[in-house]
C-alpha positions in Angstrom: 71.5 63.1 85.9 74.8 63.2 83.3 77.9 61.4 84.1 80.8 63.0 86.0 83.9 63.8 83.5 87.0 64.8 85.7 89.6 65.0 83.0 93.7 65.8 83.8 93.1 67.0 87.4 96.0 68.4 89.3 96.1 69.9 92.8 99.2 70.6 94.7 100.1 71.8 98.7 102.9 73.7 98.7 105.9 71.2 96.7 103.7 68.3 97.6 101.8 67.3 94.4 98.5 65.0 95.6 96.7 64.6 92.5 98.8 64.4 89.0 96.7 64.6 86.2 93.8 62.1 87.5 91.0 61.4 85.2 87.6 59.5 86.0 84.3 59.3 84.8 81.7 58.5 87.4 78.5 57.0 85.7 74.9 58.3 86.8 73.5 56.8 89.3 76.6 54.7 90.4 78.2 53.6 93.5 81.6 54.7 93.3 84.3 54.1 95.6 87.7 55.9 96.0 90.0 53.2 97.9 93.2 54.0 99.0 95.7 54.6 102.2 96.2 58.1 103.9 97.9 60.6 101.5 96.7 58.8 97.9 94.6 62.3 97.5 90.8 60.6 97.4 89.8 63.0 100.3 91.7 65.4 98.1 89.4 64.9 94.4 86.2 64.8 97.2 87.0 68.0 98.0 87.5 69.4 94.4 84.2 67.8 93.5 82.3 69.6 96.3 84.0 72.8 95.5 85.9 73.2 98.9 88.8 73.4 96.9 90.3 74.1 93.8 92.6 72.3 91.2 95.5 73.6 89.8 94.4 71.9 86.5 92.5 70.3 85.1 88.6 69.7 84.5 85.4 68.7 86.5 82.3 68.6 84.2 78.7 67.2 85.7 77.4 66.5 81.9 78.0 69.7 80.2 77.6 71.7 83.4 81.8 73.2 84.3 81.6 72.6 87.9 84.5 74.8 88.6 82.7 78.0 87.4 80.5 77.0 89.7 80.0 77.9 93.5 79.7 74.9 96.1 76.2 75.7 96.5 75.6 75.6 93.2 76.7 72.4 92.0 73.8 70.1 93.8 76.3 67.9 95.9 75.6 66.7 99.4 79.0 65.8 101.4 78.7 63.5 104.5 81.3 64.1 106.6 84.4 61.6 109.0 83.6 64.0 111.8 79.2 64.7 111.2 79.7 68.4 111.3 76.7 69.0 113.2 75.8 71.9 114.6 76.2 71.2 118.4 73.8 74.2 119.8 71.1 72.9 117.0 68.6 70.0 117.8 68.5 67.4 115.6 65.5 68.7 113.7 67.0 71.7 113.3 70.2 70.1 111.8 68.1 68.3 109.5 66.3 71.5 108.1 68.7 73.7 108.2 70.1 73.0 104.0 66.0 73.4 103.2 66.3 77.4 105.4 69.2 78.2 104.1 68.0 77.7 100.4 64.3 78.7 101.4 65.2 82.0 103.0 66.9 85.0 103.0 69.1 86.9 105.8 66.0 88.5 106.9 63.9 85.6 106.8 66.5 83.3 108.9 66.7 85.9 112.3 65.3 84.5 115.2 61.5 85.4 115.6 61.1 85.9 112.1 58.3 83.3 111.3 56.1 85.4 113.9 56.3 88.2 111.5 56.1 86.9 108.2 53.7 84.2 106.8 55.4 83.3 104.1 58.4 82.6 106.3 56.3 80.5 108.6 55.3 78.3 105.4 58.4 77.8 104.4 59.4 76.6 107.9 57.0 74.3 107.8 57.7 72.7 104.7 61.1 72.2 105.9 60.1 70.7 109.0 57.5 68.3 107.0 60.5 67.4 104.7 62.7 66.8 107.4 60.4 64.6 109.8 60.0 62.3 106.9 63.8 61.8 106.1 64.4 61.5 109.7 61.5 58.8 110.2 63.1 56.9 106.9 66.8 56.8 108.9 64.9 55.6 112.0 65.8 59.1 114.1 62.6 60.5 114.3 62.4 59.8 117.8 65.6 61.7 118.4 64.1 65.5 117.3 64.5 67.1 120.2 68.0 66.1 121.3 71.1 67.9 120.4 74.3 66.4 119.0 75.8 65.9 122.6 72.9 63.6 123.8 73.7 61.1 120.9 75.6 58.1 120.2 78.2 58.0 117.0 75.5 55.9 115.1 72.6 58.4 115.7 74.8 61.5 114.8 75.9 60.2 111.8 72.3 59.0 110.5 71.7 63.1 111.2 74.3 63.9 108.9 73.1 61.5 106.5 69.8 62.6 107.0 70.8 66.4 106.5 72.5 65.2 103.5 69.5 63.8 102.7 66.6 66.4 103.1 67.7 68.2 99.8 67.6 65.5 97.1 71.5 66.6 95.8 72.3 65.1 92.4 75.4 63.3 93.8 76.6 62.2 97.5 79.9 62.6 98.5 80.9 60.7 101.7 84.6 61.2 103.2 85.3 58.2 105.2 81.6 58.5 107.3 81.9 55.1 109.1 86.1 55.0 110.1 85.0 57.0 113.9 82.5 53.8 114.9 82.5 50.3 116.4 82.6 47.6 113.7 79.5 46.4 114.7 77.6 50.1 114.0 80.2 49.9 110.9 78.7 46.7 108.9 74.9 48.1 110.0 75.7 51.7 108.4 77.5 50.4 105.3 73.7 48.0 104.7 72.2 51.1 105.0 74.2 53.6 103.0 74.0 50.8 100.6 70.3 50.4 100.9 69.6 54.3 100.6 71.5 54.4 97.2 69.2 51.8 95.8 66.2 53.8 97.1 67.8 56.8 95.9 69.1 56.3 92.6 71.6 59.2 92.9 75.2 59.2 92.6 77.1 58.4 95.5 80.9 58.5 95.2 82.2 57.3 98.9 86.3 57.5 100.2 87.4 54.7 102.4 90.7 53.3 103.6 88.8 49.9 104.3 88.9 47.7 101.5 86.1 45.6 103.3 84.0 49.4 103.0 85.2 49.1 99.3 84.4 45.9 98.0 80.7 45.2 100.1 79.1 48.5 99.1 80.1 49.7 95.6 80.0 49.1 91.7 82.7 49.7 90.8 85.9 50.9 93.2 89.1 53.2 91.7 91.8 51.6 93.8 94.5 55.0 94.6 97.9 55.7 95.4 100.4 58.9 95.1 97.3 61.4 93.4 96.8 58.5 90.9 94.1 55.8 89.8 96.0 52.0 89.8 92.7 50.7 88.3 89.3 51.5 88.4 86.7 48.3 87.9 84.1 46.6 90.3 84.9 44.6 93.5 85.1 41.0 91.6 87.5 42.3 89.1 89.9 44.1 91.4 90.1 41.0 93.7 90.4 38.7 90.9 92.3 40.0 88.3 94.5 43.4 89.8 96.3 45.1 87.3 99.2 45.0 89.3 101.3 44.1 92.1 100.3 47.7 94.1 96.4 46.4 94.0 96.8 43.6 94.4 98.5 43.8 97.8 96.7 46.4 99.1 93.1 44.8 98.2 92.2 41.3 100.2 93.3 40.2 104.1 95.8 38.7 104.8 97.7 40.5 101.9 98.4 38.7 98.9 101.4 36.0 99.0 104.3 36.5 96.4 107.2 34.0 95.2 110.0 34.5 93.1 109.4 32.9 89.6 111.0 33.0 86.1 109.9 33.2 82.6 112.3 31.1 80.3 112.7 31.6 76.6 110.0 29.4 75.3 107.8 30.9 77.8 107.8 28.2 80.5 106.9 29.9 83.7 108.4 28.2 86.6 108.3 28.6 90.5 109.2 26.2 93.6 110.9 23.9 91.4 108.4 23.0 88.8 106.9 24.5 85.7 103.0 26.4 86.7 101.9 27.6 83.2 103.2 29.6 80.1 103.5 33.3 79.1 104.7 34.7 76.1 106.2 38.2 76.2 109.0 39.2 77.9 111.9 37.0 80.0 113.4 37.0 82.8 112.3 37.1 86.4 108.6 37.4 87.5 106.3 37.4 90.6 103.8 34.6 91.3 101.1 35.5 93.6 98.4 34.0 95.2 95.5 34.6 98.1 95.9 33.0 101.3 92.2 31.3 100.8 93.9 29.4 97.8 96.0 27.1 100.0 94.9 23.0 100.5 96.6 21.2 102.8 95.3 18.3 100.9 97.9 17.4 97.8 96.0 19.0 95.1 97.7 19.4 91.0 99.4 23.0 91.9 102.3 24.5 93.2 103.6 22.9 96.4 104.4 25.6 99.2 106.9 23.9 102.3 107.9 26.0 105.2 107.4 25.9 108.8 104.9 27.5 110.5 106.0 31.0 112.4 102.4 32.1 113.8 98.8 31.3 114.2 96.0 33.6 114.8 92.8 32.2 115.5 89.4 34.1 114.8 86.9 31.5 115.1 85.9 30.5 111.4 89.5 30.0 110.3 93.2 29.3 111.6 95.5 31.9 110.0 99.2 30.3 109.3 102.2 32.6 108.5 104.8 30.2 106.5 108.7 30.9 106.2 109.1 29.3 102.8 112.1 26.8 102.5 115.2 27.8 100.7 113.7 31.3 100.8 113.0 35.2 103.1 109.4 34.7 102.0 106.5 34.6 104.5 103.5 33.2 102.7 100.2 33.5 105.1 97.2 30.2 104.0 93.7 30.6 105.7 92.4 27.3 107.0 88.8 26.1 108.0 89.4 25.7 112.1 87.8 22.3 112.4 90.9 21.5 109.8 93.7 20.0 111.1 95.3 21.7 114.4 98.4 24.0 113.3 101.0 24.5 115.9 103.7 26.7 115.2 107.4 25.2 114.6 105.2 22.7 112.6 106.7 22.0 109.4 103.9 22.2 106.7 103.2 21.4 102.9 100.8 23.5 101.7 98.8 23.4 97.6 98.1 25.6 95.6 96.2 25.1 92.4 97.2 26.6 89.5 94.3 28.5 88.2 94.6 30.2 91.3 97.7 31.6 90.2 98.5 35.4 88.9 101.4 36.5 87.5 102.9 39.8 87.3 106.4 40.9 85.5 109.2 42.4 87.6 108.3 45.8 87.0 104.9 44.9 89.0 102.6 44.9 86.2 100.5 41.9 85.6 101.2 39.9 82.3 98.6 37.2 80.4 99.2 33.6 81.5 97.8 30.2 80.8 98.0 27.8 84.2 99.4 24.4 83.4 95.9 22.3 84.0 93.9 25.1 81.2 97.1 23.9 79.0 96.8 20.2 79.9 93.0 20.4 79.7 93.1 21.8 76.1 95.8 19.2 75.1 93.7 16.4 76.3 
């Protein structure tokens, strides 16, 4: 199937503009991921895709197909919804066929006791029900035919809706947050699946999430939102390792991304904690240095030296979380430690590394700016 072109989309609630001027192209056969907190407008541009809204402006074009002259049943999407949207007095066979009857027949052919009257009606019943038993017995939920959507757990009712989803082989999946209502362990089982079903399927899937762990383990590439706007759009390595700026980078990795005050001087020396970490030409003046909290040594490593005393601990099995207040500053920097490292107590005073190619440096208006780390400079010197 083509790409996706969505070019200058608008869509406004009353004075509250959600979407301002947006443009994406979603690739054929991708795994695309809109990532963002409540409000950004992902649910929003899911929505316009399906056709269960409509812009204000703007453009949706599925190759050289305009999807907004188009009806929602005619644009060959499947949505998966947060909340299933079975239908409760339905079993779940009949949930499954129902897309394949609805297309099949007409009005006639869809009142109760038709099949008894019409042959052609009882084929295409049939074929449904064929189509649908092998979708369900794919998902696992064969087993589950007779039962209705009360009699089953949050796991089985949304492989249903997957499976309804399924059954009519839609150019293009669109999930709106599917997992966010179930356990974490039925969480990381589904997201293997979904994962696994777009492989077997080869169809476009473009999933909205809140959870950046959702984000970054499932997709190829991940458009990272906020305020009815893309921040950057690039595949899980590249938004963790090199964010455009200071909005992606904070809301993408756990514990949040630790900043520190750092300047730029004239000849380009970028400085922090007292001691020179690398060189960037451009503009001067104040700056942001940033780091992960995985980044942190407490062995003396070449790097920038973080001191403060320890406010907190948090202990989850693998690792001993440590929330710093930095000397001489209002900064809280958080370091993830291996837990058979040394024990951390808190009021313990502590002198954290961080080397400097794990550095990134963003100007003061948040926007991230090239720079060399002082070892690449020292290396290429030597």
């Amino acid at each position: 199937m083509p790409d996706i072109h969505i070019s200058g989309l608008t869509k406004q609630f009353g004075n509250t503009k959600v979407l301002k001027g947006l443009d994406l192209t979603v690739k054929d056969g991708e795994f695309l991921t809109l990532l963002g907190s409540s409000g950004c407008g992902k649910s929003t541009l899911l929505k316009l895709i399906a056709g269960l809204e409509q812009p204000d402006s703007g453009s949706i074009r599925l190759g050289e197909r305009d999807l907004l002259a188009l009806s929602p049943s005619q644009r060959d999407c499947a949505m998966v919804f947060q909340s299933y949207a079975l239908y409760p007095h339905m079993t779940v066979g009949g949930n499954i066929c129902t897309p394949l009857l609805m297309r099949g027949l007409n009005f006639w052919g869809r009142l109760p006791g038709a099949k008894f009257f019409s042959a052609k009606t009882r084929h295409i019943n049939a074929e449904a029900e064929k189509s649908a038993r092998k979708v369900a017995q794919s998902l696992g939920i064969d087993g589950l035919w007779e039962r209705k959507p009360a009699q089953l757990s949050g796991g089985q009712r949304q492989r249903v809706a997957l499976a309804r989803a399924m059954v009519r082989h839609p150019a293009v999946f669109l999930f709106d947050e599917p997992l966010s209502n179930l356990d974490a362990n039925l969480r990381q089982a589904l997201r293997a699946e979904i994962r696994q079903l777009h492989d077997q399927l080869g169809v476009t899937f473009i999933y909205v999430t809140h959870d950046q762990h959702e984000a970054m383990s499932m997709s190829d590439r991940v458009a990272v939102m906020r305020e009815g706007r893309i921040l950057q759009l690039g595949t899980p390595e590249e938004i963790y390792n090199r964010p455009e700026n200071l909005d992606v980078a904070r809301f993408v990795g756990a514990p949040r991304i630790n900043l520190l005050d750092g300047e730029v001087s004239a000849n380009g020396v970028v400085s922090a904690q007292g001691r020179q970490v690398g060189h960037s030409h451009g503009k001067t003046g104040p700056c942001r240095i940033a780091f992960r909290p995985q980044a942190g040594s407490l062995e003396s490593l070449d790097g920038i030296e973080v001191q403060g005393t320890v406010v907190s601990v948090e202990y989850t099995g693998a690792e001993q979380i440590a929330s710093l207040q930095v000397d001489g500053t209002e900064e809280t920097s958080v370091f993830c430690f291996p837990a058979n490292s040394q024990a951390i107590r808190v009021g313990q005073a502590l002198r954290v590394s961080v080397p400097f190619g794990d550095i990134h440096l963003f100007d003061a208006d948040g926007q991230r700016r090239a720079f060399e780390p002082l070892q690449h400079l020292v290396r290429e010197a030597a």
